[in-house]
Structures are given as structure tokens and as C-alpha cells.
PDB file with SEQRES, HELIX, SHEET and CRYST1 records, atoms N, CA, C and O in Angstrom:
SEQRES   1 A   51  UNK UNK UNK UNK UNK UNK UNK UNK UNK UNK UNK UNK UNK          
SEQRES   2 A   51  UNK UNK UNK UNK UNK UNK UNK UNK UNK UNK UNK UNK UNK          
SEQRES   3 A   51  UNK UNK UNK UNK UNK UNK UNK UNK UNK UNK UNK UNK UNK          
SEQRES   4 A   51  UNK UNK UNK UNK UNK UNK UNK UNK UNK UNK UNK UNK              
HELIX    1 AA1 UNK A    3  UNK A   26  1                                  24    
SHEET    1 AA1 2 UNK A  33  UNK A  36  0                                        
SHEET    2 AA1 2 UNK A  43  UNK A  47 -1                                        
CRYST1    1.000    1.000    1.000  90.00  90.00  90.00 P 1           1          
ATOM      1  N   UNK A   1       4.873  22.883  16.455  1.00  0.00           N  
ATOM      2  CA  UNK A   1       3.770  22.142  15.848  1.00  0.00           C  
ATOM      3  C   UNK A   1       3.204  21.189  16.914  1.00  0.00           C  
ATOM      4  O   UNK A   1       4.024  20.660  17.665  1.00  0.00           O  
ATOM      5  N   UNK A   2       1.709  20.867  17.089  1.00  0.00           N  
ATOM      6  CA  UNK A   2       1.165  20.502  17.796  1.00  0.00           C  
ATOM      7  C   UNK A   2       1.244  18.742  17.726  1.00  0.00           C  
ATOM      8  O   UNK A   2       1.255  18.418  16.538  1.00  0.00           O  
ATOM      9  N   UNK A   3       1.284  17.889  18.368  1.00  0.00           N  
ATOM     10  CA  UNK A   3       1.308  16.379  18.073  1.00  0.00           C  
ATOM     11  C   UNK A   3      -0.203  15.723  16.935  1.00  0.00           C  
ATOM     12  O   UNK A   3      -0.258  14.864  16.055  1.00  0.00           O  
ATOM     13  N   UNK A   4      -1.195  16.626  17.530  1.00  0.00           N  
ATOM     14  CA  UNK A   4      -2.071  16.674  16.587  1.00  0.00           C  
ATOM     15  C   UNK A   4      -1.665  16.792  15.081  1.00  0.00           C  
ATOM     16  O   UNK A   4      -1.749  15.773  14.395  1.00  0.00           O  
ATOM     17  N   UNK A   5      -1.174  18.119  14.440  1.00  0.00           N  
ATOM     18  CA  UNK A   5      -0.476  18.305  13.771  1.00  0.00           C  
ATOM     19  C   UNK A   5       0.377  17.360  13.319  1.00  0.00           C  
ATOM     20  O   UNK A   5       0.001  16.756  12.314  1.00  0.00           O  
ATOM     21  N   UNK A   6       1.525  17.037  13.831  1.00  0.00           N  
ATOM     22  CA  UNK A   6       2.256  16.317  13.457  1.00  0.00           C  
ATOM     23  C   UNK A   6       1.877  14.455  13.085  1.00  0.00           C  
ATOM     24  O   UNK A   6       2.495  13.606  12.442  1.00  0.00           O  
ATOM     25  N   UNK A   7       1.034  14.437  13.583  1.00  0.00           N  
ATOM     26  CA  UNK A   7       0.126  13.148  13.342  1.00  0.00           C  
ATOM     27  C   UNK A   7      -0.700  13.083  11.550  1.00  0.00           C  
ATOM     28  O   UNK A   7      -0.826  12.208  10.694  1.00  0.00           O  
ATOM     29  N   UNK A   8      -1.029  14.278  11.658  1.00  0.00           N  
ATOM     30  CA  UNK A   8      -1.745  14.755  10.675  1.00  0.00           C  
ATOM     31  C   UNK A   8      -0.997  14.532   9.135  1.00  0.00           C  
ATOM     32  O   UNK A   8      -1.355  13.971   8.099  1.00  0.00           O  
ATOM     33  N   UNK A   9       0.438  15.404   9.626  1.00  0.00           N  
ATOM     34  CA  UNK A   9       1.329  15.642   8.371  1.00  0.00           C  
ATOM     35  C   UNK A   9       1.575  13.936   8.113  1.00  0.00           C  
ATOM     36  O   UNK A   9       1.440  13.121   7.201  1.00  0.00           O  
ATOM     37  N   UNK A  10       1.937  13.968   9.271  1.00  0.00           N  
ATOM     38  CA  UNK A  10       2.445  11.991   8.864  1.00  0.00           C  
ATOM     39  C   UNK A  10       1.638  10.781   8.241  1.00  0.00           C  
ATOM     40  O   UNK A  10       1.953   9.782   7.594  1.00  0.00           O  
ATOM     41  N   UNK A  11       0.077  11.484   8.881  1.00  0.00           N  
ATOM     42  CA  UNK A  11      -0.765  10.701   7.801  1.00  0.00           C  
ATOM     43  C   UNK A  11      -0.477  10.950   6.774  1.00  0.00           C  
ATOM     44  O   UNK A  11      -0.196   9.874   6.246  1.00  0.00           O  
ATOM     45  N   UNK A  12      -0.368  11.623   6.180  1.00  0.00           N  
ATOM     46  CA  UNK A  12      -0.773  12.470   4.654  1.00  0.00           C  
ATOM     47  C   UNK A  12       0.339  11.776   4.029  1.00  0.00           C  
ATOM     48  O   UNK A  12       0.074  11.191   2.979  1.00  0.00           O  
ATOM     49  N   UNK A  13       1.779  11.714   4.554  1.00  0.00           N  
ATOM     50  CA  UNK A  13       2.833  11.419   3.754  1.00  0.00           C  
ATOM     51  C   UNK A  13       3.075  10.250   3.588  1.00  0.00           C  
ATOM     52  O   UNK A  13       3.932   9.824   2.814  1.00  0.00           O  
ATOM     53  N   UNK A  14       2.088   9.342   4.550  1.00  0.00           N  
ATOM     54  CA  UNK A  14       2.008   7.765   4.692  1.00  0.00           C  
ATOM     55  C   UNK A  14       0.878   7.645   3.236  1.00  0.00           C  
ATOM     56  O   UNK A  14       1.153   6.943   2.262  1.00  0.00           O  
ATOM     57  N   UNK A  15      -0.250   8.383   3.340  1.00  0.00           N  
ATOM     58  CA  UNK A  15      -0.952   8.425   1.840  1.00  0.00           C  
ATOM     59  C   UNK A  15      -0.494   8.326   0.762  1.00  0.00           C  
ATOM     60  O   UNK A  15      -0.656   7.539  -0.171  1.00  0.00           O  
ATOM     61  N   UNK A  16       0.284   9.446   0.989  1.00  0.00           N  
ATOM     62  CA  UNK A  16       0.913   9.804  -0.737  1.00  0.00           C  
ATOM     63  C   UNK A  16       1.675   8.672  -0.955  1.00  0.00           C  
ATOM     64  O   UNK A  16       1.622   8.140  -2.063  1.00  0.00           O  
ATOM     65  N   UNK A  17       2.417   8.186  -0.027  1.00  0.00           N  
ATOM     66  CA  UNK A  17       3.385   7.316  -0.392  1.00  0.00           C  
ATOM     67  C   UNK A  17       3.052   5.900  -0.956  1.00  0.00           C  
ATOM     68  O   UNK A  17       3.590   5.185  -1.801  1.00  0.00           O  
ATOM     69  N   UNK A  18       1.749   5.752  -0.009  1.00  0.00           N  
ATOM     70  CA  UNK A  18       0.900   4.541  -0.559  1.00  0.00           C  
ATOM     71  C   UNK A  18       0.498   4.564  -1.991  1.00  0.00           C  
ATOM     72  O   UNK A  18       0.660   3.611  -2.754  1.00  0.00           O  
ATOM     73  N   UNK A  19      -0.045   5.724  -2.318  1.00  0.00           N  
ATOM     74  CA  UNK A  19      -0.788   6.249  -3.417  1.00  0.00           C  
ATOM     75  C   UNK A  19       1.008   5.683  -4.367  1.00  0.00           C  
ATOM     76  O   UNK A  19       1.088   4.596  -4.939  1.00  0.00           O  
ATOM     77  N   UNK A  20       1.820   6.370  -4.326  1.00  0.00           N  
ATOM     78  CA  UNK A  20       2.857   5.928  -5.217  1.00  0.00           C  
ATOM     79  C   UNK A  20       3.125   4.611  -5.834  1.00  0.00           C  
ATOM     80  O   UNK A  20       3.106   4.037  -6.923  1.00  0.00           O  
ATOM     81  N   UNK A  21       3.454   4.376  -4.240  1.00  0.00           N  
ATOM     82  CA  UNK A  21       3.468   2.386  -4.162  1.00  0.00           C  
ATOM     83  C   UNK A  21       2.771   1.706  -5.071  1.00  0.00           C  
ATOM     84  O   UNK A  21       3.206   0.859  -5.852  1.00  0.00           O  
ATOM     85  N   UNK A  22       1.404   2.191  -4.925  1.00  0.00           N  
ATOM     86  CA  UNK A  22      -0.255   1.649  -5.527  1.00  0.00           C  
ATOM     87  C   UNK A  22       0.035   2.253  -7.436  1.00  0.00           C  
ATOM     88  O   UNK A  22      -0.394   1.620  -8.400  1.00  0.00           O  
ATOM     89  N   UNK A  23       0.352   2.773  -7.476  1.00  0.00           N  
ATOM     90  CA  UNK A  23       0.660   3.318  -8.796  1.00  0.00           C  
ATOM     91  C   UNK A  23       2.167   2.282  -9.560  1.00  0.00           C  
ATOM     92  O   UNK A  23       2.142   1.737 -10.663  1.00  0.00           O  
ATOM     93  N   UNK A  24       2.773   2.278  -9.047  1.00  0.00           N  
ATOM     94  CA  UNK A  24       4.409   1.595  -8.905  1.00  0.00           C  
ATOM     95  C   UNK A  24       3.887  -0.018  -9.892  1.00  0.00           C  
ATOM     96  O   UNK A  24       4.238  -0.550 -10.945  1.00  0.00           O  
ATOM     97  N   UNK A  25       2.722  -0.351  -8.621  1.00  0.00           N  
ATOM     98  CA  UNK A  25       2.612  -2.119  -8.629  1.00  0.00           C  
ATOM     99  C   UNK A  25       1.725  -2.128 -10.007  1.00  0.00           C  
ATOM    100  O   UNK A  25       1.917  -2.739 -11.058  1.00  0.00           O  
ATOM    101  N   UNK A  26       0.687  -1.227  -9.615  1.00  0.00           N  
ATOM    102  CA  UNK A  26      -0.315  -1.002 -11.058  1.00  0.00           C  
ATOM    103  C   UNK A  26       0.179  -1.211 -12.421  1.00  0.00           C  
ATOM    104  O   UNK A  26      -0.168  -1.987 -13.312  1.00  0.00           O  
ATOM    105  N   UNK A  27       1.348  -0.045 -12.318  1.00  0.00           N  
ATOM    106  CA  UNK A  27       1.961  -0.366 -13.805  1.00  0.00           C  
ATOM    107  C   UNK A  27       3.100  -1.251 -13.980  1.00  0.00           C  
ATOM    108  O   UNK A  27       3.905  -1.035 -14.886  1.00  0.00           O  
ATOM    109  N   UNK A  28       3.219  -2.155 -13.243  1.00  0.00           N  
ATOM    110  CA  UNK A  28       4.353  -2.744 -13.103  1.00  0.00           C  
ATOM    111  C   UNK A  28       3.932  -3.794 -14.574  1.00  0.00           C  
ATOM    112  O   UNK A  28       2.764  -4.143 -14.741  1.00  0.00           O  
ATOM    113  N   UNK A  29       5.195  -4.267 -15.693  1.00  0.00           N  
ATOM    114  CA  UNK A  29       4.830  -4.850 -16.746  1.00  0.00           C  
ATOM    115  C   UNK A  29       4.738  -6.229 -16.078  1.00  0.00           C  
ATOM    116  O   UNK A  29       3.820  -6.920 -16.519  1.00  0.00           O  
ATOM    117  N   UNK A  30       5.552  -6.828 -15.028  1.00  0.00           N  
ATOM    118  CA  UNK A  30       5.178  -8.337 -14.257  1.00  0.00           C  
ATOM    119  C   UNK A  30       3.706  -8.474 -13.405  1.00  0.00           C  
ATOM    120  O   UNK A  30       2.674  -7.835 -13.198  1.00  0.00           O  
ATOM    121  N   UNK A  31       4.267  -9.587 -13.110  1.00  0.00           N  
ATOM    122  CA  UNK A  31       2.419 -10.207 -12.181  1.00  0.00           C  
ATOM    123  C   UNK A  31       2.813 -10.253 -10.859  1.00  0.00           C  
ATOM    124  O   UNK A  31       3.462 -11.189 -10.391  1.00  0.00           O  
ATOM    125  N   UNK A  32       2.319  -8.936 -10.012  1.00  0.00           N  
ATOM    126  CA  UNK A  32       2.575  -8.896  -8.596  1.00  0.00           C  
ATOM    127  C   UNK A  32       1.675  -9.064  -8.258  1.00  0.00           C  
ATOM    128  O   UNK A  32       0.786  -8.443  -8.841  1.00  0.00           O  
ATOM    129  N   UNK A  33       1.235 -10.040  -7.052  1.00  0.00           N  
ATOM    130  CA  UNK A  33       0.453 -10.560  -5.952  1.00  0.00           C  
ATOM    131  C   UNK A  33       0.769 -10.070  -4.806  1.00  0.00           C  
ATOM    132  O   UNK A  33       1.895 -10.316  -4.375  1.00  0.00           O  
ATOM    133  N   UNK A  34      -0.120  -9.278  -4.050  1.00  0.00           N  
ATOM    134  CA  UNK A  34       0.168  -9.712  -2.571  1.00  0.00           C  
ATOM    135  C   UNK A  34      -0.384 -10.211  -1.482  1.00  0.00           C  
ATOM    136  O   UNK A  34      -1.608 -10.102  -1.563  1.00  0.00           O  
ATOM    137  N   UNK A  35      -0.001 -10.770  -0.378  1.00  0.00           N  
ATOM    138  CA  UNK A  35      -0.931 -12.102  -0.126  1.00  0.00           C  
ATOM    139  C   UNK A  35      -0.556 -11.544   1.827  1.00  0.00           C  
ATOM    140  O   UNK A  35       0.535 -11.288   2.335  1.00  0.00           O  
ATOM    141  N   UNK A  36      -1.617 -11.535   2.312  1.00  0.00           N  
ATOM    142  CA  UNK A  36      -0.980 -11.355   3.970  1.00  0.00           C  
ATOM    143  C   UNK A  36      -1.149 -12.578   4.467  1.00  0.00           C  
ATOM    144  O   UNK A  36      -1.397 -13.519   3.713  1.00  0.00           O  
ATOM    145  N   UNK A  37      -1.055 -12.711   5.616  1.00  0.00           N  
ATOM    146  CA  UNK A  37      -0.230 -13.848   6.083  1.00  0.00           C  
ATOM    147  C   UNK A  37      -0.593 -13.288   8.063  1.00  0.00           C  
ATOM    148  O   UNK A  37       0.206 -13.419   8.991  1.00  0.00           O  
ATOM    149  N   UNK A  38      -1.969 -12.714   8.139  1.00  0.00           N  
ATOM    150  CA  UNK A  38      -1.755 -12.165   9.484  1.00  0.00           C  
ATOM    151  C   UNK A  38      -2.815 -13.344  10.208  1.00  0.00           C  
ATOM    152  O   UNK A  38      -2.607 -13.762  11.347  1.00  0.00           O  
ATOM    153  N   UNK A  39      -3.972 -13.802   9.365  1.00  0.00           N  
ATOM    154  CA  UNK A  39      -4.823 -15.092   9.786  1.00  0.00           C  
ATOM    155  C   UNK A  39      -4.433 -16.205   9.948  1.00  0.00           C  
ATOM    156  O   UNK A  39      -3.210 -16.304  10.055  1.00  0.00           O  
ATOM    157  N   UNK A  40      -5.128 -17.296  10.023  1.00  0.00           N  
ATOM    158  CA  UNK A  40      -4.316 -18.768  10.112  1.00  0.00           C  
ATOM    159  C   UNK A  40      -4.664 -19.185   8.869  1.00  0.00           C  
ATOM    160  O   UNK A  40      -4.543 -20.409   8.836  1.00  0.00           O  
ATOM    161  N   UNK A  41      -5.059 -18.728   7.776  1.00  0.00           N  
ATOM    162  CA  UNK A  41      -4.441 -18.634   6.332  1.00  0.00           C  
ATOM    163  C   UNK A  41      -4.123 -17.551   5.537  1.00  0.00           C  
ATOM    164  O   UNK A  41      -4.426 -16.413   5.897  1.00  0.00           O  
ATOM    165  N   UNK A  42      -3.497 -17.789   4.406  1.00  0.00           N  
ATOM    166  CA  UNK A  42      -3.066 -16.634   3.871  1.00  0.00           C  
ATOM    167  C   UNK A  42      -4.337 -16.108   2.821  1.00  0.00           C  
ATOM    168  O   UNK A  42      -5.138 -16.808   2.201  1.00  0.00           O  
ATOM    169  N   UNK A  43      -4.233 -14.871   2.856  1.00  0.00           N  
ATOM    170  CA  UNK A  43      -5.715 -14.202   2.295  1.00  0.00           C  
ATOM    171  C   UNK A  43      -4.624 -12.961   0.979  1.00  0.00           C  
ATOM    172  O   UNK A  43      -3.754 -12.216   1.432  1.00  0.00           O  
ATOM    173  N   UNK A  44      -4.914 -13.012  -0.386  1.00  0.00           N  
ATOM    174  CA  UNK A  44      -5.155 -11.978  -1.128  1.00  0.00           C  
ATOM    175  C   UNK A  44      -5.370 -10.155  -1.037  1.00  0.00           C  
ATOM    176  O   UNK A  44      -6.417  -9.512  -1.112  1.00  0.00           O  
ATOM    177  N   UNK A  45      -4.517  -9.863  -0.924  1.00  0.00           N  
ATOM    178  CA  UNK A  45      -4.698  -8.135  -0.684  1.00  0.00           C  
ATOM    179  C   UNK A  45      -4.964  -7.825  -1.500  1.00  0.00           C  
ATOM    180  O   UNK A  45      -6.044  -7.242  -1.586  1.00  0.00           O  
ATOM    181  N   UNK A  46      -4.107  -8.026  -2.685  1.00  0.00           N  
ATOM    182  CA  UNK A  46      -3.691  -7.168  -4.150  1.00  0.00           C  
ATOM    183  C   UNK A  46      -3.092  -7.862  -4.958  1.00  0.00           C  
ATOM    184  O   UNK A  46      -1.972  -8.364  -4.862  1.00  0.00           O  
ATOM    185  N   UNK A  47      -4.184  -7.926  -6.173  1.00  0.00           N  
ATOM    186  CA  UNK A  47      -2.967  -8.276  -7.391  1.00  0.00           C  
ATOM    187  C   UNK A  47      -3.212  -7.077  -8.671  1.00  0.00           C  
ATOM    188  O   UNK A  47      -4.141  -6.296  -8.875  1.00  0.00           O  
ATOM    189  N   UNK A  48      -2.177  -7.288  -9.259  1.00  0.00           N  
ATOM    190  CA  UNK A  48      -2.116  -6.043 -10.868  1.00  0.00           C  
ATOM    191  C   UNK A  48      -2.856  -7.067 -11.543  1.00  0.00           C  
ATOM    192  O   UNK A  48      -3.218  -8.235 -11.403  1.00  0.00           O  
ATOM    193  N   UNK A  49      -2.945  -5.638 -12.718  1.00  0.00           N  
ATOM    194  CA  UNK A  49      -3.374  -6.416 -14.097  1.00  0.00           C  
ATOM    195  C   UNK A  49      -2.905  -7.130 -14.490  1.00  0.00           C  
ATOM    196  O   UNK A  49      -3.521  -8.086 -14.961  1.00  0.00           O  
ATOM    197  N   UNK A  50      -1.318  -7.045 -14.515  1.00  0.00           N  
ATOM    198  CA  UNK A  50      -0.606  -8.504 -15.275  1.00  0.00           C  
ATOM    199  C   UNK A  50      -0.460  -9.709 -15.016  1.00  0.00           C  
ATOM    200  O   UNK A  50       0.114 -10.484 -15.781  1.00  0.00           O  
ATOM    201  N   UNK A  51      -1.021 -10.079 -13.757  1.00  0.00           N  
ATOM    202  CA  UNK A  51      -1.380 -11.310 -13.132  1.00  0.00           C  
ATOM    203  C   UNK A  51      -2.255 -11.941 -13.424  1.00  0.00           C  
ATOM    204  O   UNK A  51      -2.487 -12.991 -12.825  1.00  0.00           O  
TER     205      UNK A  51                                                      
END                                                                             
């Protein structure tokens, strides 16, 4: 398999996995926030509905 290729597959499985994750937090019955922390303040990514 070509590195191309293999770049490729690894995207995809980094997707799906996100896609899970993103599904996981969605239905989660608590109030998940997530907040990054990469600026010189902290900024809001994601929160669920139950928040």
C-alpha cells in the first residue's frame, strides 16, 4: 500500500472515530463542555444539549 494510501485509510478512521465521539457527547444524558485552551484565553469548541 502506497503512503498516499495509507494516509488516506487513516484519515477515514480518524473520521469515523470522531463521528462516534461526536455522537457519544451528543447523547450523553450530562452537560459536556469543551473548552480549548490553545490561545491566551480559553475559547468554547463544543457543548451538548444538556448543558
Amino acid at each position: 500500500m502506497t503512503e498516499g494510501k495509507l494516509r488516506e485509510q487513516e484519515l477515514r478512521n480518524l473520521l469515523r472515530r470522531n463521528a462516534i465521539l461526536y455522537e457519544a457527547l451528543d447523547a450523553s444524558p450530562m452537560g459536556v463542555a469543551v473548552v480549548t485552551t490553545d490561545g491566551s484565553k480559553p475559547e468554547v469548541f463544543y457543548v451538548n444539549p444538556e448543558f
